[in-house]
PLY file of the C-alpha trace (Angstrom):
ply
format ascii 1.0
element vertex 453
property float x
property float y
property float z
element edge 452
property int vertex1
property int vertex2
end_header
-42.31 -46.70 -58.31
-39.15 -46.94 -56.77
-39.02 -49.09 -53.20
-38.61 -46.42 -50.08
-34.51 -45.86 -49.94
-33.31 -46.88 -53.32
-35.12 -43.59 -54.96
-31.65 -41.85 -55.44
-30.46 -45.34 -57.56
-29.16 -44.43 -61.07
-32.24 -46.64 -63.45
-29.14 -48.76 -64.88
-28.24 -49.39 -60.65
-31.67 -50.65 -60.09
-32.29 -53.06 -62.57
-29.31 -54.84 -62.19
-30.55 -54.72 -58.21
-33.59 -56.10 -59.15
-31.90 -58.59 -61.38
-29.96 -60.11 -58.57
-32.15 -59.76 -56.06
-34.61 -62.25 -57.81
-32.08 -64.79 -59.50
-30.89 -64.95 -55.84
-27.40 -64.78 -58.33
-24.36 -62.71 -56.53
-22.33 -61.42 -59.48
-18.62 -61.94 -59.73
-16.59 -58.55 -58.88
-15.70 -56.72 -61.92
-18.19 -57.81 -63.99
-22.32 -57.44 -64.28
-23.91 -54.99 -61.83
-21.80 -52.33 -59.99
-22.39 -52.42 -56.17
-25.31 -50.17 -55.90
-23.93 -48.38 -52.59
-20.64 -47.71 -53.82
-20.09 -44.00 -55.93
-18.68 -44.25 -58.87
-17.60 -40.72 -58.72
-18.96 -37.67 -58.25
-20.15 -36.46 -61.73
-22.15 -33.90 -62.15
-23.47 -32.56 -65.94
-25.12 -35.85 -66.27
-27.87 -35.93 -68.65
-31.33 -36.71 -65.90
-35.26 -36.29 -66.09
-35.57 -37.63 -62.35
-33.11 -37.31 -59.43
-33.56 -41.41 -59.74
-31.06 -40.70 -62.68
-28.35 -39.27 -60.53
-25.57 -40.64 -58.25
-26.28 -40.81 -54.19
-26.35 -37.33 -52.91
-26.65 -35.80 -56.73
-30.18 -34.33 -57.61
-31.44 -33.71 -60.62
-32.37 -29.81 -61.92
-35.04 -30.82 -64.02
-34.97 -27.23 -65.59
-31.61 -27.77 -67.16
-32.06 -31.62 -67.20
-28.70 -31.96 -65.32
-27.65 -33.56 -61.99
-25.91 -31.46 -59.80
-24.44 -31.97 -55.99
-26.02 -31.28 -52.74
-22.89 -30.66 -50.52
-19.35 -30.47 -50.35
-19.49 -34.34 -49.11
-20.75 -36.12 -52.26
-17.72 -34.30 -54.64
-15.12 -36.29 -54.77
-11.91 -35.52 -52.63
-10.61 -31.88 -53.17
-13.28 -30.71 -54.95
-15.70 -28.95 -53.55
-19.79 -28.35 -54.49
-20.57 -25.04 -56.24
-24.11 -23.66 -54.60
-24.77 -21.78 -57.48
-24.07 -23.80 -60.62
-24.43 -27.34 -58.91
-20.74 -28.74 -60.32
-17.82 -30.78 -57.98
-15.09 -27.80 -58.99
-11.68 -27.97 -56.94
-12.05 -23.69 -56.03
-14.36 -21.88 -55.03
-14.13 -17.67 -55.13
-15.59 -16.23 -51.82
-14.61 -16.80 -48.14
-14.27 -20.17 -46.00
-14.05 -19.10 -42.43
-15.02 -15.92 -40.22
-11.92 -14.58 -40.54
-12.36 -13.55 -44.37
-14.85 -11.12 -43.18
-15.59 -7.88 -41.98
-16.19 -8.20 -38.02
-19.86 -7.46 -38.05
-20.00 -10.21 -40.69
-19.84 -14.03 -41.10
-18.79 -16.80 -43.45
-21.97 -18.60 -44.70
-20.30 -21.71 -45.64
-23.20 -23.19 -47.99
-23.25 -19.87 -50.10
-19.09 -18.96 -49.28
-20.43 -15.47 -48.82
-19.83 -12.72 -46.13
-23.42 -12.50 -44.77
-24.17 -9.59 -41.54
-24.72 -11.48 -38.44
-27.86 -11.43 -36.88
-30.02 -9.66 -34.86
-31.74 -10.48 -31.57
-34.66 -13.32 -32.66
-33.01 -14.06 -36.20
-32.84 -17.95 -36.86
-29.45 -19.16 -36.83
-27.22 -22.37 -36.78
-24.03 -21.02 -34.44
-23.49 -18.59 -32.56
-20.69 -16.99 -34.40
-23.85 -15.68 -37.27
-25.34 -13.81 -34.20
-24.04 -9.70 -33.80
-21.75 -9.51 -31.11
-18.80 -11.63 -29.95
-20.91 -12.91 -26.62
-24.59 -13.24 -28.28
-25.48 -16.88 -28.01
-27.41 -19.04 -30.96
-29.94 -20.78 -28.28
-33.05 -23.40 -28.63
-36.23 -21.64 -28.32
-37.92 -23.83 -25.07
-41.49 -23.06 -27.08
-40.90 -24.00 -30.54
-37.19 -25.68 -30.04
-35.91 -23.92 -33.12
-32.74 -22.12 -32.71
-32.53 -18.09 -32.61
-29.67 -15.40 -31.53
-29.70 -14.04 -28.01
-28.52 -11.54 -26.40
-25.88 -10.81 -24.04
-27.22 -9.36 -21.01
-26.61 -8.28 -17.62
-29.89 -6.84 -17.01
-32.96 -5.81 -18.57
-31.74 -2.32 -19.58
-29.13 -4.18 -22.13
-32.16 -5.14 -24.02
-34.76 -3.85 -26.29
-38.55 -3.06 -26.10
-40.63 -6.29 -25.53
-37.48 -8.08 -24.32
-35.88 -8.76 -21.22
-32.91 -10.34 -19.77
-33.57 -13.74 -18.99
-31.88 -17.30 -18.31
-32.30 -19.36 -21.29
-30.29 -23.42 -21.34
-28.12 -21.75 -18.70
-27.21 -18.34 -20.64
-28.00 -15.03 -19.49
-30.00 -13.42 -22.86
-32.25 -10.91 -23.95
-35.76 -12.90 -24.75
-38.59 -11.90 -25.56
-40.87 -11.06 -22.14
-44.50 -12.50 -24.50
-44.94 -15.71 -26.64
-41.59 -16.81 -28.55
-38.55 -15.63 -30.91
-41.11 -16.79 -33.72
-43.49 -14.10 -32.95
-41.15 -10.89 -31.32
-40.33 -8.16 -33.49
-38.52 -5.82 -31.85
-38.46 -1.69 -33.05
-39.30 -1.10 -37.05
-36.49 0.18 -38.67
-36.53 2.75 -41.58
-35.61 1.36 -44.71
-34.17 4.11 -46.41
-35.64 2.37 -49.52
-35.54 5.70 -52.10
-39.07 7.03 -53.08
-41.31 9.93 -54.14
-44.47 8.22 -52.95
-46.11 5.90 -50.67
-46.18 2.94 -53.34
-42.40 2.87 -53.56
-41.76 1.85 -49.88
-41.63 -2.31 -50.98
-38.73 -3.24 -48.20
-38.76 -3.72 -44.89
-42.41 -3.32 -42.86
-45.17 -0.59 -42.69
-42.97 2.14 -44.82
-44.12 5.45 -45.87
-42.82 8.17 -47.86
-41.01 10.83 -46.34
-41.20 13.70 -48.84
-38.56 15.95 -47.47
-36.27 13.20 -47.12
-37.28 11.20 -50.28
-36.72 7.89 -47.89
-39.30 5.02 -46.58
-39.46 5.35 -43.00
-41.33 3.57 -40.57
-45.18 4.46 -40.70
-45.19 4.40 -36.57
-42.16 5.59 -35.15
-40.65 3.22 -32.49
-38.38 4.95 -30.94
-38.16 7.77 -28.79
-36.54 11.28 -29.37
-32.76 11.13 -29.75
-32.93 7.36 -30.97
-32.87 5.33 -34.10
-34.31 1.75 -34.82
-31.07 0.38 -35.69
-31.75 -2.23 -38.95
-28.92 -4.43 -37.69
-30.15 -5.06 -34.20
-33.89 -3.99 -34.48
-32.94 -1.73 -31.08
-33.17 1.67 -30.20
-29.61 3.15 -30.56
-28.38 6.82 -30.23
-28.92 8.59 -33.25
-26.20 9.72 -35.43
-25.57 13.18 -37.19
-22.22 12.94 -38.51
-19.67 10.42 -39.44
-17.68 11.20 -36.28
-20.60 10.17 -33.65
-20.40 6.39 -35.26
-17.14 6.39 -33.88
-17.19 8.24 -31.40
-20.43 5.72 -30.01
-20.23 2.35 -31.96
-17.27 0.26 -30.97
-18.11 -1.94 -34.18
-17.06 1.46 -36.28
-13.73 2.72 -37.01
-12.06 5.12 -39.58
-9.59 2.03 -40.91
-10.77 -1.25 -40.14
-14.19 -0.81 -40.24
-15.71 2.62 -41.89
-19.24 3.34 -41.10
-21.55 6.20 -42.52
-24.43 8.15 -40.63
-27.05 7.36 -43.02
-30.33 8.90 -42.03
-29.26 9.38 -38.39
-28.08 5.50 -38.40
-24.66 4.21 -38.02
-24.22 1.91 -41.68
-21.30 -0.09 -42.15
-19.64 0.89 -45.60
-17.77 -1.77 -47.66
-15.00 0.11 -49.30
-13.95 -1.14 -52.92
-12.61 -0.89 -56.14
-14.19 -3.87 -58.47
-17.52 -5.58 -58.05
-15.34 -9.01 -56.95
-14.73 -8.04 -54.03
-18.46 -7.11 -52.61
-20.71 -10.11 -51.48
-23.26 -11.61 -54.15
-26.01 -9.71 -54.27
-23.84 -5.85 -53.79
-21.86 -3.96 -56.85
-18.89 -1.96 -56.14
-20.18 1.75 -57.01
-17.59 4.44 -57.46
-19.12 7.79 -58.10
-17.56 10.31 -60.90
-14.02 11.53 -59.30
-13.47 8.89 -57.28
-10.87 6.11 -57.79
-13.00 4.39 -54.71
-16.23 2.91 -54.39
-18.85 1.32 -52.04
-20.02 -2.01 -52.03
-23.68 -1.22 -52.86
-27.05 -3.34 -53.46
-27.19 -4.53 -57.17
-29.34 -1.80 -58.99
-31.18 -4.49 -60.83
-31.61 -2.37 -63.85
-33.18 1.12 -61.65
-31.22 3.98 -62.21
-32.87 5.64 -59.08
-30.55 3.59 -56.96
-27.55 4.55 -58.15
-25.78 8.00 -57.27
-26.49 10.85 -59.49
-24.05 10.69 -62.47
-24.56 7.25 -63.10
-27.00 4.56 -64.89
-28.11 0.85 -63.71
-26.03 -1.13 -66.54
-26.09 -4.87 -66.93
-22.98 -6.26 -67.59
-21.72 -10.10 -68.03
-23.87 -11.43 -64.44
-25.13 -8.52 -62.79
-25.87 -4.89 -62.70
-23.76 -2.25 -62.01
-23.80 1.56 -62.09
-21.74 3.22 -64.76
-21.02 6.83 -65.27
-23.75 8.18 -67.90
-27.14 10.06 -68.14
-30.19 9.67 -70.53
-31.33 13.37 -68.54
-30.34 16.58 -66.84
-31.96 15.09 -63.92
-29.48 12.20 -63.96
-26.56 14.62 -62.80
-26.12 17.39 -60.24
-27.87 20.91 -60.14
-24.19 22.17 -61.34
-24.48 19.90 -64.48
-26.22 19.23 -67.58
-26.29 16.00 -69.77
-24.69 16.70 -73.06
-24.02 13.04 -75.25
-24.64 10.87 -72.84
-22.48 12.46 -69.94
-22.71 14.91 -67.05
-20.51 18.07 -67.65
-19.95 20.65 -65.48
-18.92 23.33 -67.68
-19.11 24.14 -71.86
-16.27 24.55 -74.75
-16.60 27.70 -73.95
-16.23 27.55 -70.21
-19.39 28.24 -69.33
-20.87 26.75 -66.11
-23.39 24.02 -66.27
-26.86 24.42 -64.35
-30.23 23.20 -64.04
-31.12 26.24 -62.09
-30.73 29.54 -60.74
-29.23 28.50 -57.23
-26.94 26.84 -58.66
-25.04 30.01 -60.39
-23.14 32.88 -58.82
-25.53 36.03 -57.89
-26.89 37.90 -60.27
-26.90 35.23 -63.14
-29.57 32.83 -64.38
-29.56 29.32 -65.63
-30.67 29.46 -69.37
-30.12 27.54 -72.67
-26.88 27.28 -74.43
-26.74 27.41 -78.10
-24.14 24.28 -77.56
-26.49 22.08 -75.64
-27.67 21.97 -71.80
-27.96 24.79 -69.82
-25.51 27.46 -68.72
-25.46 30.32 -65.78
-25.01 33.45 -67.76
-25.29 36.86 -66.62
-28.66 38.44 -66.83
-28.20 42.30 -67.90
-29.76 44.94 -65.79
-28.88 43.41 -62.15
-27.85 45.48 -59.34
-29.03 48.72 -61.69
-29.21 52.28 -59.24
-32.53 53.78 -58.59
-33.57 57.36 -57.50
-37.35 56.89 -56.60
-38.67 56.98 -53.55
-38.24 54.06 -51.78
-41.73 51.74 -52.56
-42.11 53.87 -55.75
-43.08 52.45 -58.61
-42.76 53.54 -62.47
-46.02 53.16 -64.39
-44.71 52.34 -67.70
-44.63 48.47 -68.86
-43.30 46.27 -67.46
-43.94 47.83 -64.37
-41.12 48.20 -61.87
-40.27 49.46 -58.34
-37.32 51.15 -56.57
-36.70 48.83 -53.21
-34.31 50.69 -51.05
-31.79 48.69 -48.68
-29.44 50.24 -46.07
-27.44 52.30 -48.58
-28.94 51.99 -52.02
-31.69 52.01 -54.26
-32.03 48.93 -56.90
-34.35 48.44 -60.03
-36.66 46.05 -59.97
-36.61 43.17 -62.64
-40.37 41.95 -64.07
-41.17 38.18 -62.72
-45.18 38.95 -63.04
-45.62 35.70 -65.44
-43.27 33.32 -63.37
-39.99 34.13 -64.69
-37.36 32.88 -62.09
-35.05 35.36 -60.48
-31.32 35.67 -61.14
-29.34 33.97 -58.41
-29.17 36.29 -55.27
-32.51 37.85 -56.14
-36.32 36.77 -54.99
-39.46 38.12 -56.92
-41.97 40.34 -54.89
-45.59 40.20 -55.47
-46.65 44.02 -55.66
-50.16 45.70 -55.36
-50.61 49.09 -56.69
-53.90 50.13 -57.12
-55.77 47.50 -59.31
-52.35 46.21 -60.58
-50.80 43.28 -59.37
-47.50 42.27 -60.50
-43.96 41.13 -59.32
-40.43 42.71 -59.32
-37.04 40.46 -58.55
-35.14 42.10 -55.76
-31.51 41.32 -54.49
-31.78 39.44 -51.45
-29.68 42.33 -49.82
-27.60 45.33 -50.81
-24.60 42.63 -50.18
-25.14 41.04 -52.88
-24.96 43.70 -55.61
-20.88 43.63 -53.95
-20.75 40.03 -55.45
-18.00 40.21 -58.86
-20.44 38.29 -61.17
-23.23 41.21 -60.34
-20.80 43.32 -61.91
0 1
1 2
2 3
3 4
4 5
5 6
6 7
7 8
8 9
9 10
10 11
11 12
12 13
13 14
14 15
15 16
16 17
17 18
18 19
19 20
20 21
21 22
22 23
23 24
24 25
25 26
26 27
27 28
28 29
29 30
30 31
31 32
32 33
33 34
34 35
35 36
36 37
37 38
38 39
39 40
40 41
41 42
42 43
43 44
44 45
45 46
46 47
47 48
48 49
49 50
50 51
51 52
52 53
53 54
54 55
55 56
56 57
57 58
58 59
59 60
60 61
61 62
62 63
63 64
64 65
65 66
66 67
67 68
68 69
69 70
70 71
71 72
72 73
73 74
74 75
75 76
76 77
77 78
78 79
79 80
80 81
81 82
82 83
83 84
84 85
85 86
86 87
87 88
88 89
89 90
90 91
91 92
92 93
93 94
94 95
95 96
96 97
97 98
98 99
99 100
100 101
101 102
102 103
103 104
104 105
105 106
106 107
107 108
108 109
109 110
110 111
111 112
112 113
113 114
114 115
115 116
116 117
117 118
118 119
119 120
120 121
121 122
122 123
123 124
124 125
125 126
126 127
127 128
128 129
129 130
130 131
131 132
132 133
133 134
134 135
135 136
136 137
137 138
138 139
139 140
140 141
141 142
142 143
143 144
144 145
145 146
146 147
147 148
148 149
149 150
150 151
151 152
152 153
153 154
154 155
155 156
156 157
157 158
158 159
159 160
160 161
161 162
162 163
163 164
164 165
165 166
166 167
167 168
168 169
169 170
170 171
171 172
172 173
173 174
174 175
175 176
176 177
177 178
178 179
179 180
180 181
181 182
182 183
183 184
184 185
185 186
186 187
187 188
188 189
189 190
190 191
191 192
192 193
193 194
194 195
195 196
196 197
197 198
198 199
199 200
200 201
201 202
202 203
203 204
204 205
205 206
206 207
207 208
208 209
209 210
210 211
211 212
212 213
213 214
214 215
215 216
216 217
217 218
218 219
219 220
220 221
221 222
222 223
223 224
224 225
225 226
226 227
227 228
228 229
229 230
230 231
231 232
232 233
233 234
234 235
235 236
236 237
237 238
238 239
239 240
240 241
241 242
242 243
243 244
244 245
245 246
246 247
247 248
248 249
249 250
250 251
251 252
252 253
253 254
254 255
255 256
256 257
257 258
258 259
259 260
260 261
261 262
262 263
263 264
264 265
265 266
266 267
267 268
268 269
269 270
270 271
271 272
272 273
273 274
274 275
275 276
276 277
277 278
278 279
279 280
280 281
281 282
282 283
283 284
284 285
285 286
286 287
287 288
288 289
289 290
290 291
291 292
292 293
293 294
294 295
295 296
296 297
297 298
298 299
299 300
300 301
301 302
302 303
303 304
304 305
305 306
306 307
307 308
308 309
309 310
310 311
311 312
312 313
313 314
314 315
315 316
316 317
317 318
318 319
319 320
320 321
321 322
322 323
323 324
324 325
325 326
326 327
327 328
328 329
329 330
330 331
331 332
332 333
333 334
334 335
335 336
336 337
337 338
338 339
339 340
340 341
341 342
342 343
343 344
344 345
345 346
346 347
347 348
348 349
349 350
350 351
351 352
352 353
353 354
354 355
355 356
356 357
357 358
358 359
359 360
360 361
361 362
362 363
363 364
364 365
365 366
366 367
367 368
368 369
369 370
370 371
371 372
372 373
373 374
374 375
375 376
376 377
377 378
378 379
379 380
380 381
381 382
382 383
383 384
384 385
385 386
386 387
387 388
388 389
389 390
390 391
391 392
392 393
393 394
394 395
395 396
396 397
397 398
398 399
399 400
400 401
401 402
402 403
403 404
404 405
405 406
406 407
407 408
408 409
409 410
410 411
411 412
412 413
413 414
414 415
415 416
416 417
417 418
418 419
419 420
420 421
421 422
422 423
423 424
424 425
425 426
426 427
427 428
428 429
429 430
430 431
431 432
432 433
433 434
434 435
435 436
436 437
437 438
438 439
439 440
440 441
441 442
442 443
443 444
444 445
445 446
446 447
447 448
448 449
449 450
450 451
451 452
């Protein structure tokens, strides 16, 4: 076993060590042992099986059996340490200062990536990785580890649990109980997409919400009129449109910084047009159309999180979403999947559907001899009446005359579950023992429609 402080010695280092250390011998320069302080370079790729193996400040990956550096400082001069691959290279893609990045972003030097700066609690190393331009990075006086404040003024600048307090001389939101290790702030949604309660994996305490097919928060933490903002873990003034983001988020606007109201919350979106230029760990997505994309997260091989239209691909080193479908349910209502691709209309210039609402009144979605599904018009629509209104005829299928402001209209037979043309709901009907259901337009208006005719 090596002694304590020689352990990062190459073998061939300490044995000529060793060697002069007991013959009490100090070799001539330039020949026998090389001084066993002195680098002989930094070389990584080096064949190892212990980090013993490797050159000062080189480790060894004993998966790949390689050394590899540990920081920019062991490379040798103008080359720099790659985090990911472990090799001395002389560029590095990715930023190296704040000023590469988006404003609500920093430069993570270690990784050279654009990382979102941090919310109130979040552990940090500056101040510059905490969200706004005044937020200090501060020792926590409990556990002396170092979090992200708070500007403050006053304790209505900060969230639930928090208040504004004096902390190493700065005025910062802190939390009022225990420590930063322990505060928690408001539960945002995660806005993770789901159909059940088992898909909610991100964030903490999700549930489905069925209407919205999101994860939310089980407990809401926020009152009325106010979103748990995932940036800040505050309650912020919820967003309906686009406009309120800028209208009420200085960090938003239209050119420099675009933001989206996604599920009431102001989002920052990372505009694009290749994967290169998104952060590791995000794809550039750019839905059918469009010649411009967003920097998404990497779909990791789900098409559920990528836009309708489009399938989780792997490429060279990561996964993207590419224009295809396996599915009608891979595309919109107003498209089918014929060879691999959403169309939205036939050779023969049909319209593509996957159902009835998604044609012009008085036609129905229905199979196409050429593949997929088409609206087509569905005979017999919008036909004139003369019995009384509520009367029925008593041959099969049974119908009834329904009479609207100025006309009387046929009804069409839905009693088994057949879905109505567009424009037109079925009726359940009693009569006598019967009971059975007749496909009405919506209103005499609709019957005006040109595709009803």
């Amino acid at each position: 076993m090596n002694p304590e402080g020689f352990g990062r010695l190459s073998s061939r280092r300490w044995v000529c060590l060793v060697s002069a250390i007991v013959l009490g011998v100090a070799l001539a320069a330039g020949g026998g042992c090389p001084d066993p302080f002195e680098r002989e370079g930094a070389l990584t790729g080096r064949a190892c099986s212990v980090d013993a193996e490797c050159d000062l400040g080189f480790r060894c990956d004993r998966e790949n059996r390689r050394c590899v550096c540990t920081s920019d400082e062991v490379c040798d001069e103008g080359h720099l340490c790659n985090a990911f691959t472990g090799a001395c290279v002389q560029d590095l893609p990715g930023c190296t200062g704040d000023e590469d990045c988006q404003p609500e972003e920093y430069c993570s030097i270690p990784t050279r990536s654009c990382k979102k700066r941090k919310a109130l609690c979040e552990p940090c190393e500056r101040s510059l990785e905490c969200g706004e331009v005044d937020d200090p990075c501060l020792t926590d006086p409990i556990n002396l580890r170092e979090y992200c404040g708070r500007s403050c003024q006053g304790d209505v600048d900060c969230p639930d649990d928090a208040s504004c307090q004096l902390i190493a001389g700065v005025r910062t939101c802190w939390p009022v109980v225990g420590n930063c290790e322990s505060y928690r702030g408001c539960n945002p949604n995660s806005g993770q997409p789901c159909s059940v309660d088992e898909d909610c994996t991100e964030g903490e305490d999700q549930i489905c919400d069925r209407d919205l097919e999101r994860c939310v928060a089980r407990i809401p933490s926020c009152p009325y009129g106010m979103v748990c903002s995932s940036d800040s873990r505050q309650c912020e003034a919820a967003c309906v449109t686009d406009d309120d983001c800028y209208e009420n988020d200085a960090s938003c606007s239209p050119e420099g910084s675009p933001c989206s109201c996604v599920q009431n919350e102001c989002v920052h979106v990372y505009r694009c047009v290749q994967s290169s230029e998104c952060e590791d760990g995000r794809t550039c997505v750019i839905k059918p159309g469009e010649t411009e994309g967003e920097c998404l997260p990497d779909c990791g091989g789900d098409d559920a999180l990528c836009p309708q239209g489009m399938l989780c691909t792997q490429t060279v080193d990561r996964y993207e979403c590419v224009p295809g479908c396996t599915t009608d349910s891979d595309c919109t209502v107003r498209e089918s999947c014929v060879a691999g691709s959403c169309v939205s209309s036939s050779v023969e210039g049909r319209r593509h559907c996957q159902m009835p609402e998604a044609c012009e009144a008085c036609e129905s979605c229905k199979d196409d001899h050429l593949g997929g599904r088409t609206c087509q018009q569905v005979t017999a629509t919008c036909e004139l009446c003369s019995a009384p209104a509520g009367g029925c005829a008593g041959s099969e299928p049974i119908w009834c005359c329904a009479i609207f402001t100025t006309s009387g209209f046929r009804g069409i037979d839905c009693t088994d579950g057949q879905l109505c043309p567009a424009g037109h709901q079925c009726i359940e009907i009693v009569s006598g023992d019967d009971v059975f259901g007749n496909c009405f337009p919506t209103s005499d208006s609709v019957c005006d429609a040109p595709s009803c005719n």
